[in-house]
C-alpha positions in Angstrom: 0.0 0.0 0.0 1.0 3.8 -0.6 0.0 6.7 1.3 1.0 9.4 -0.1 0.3 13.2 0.7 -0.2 15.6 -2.5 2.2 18.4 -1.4 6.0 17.1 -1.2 9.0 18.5 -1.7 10.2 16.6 -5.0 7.5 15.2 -6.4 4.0 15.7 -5.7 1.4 12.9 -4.3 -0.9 13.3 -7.8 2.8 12.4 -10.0 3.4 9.6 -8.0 -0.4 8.3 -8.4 -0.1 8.1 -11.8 3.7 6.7 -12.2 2.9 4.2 -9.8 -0.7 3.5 -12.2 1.3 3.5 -15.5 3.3 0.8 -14.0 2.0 -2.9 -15.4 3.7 -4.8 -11.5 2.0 -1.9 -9.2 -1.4 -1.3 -11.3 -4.0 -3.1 -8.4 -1.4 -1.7 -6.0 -3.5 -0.2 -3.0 -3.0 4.5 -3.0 -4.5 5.9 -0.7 -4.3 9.8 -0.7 -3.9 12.0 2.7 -4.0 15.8 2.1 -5.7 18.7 4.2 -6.1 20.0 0.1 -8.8 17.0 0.0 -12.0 19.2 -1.3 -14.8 17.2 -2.8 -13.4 18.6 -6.4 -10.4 17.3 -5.5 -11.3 14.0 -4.6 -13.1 13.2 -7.6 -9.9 14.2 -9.7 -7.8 12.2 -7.6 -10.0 9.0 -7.7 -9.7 9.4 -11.6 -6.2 9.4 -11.4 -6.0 6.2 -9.8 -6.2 6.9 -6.2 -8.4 4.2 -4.0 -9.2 6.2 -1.1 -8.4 10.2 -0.5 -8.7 11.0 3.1 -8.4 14.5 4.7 -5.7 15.3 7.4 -5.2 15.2 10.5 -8.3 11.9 10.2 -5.3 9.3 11.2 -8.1 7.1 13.3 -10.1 7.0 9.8 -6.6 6.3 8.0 -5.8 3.4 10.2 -9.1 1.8 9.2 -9.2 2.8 5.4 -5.5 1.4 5.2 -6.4 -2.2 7.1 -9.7 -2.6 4.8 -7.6 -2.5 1.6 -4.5 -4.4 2.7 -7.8 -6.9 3.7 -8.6 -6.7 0.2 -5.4 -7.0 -1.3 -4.9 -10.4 -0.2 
């Protein structure tokens, strides 16, 4: 699984979404993104960049959970 934030200092969360979906090994490989920039806008453009789950900081109790359900479903 990847969590990934959208605002880093060398590559942002959104380019590593998409890297990591253009790649054939890591395609059904679990994203989940965690930004406070997490609108609803956002979230839709995020899903359709690959992203399973976007979740809005500081939520860590919620990203505990999200991240257990898809490792769940990854195996």
């Amino acid at each position: 699984m990847l969590i990934t934030d959208v605002e880093m200092p060398q590559m942002d969360g959104l380019h590593l979404t998409s890297l990591v979906r253009k790649e054939e090994t890591l395609r059904e490989f679990p994203v989940v993104i965690f930004s406070s920039l997490a609108s609803e806008d956002n979230k839709r453009k995020w899903i359709g960049l690959g992203a399973n789950q976007i979740l809005t900081k500081p939520d860590l109790p919620n990203l505990v959970k999200v991240a257990d359900q898809l490792t769940v479903q990854a195996f």
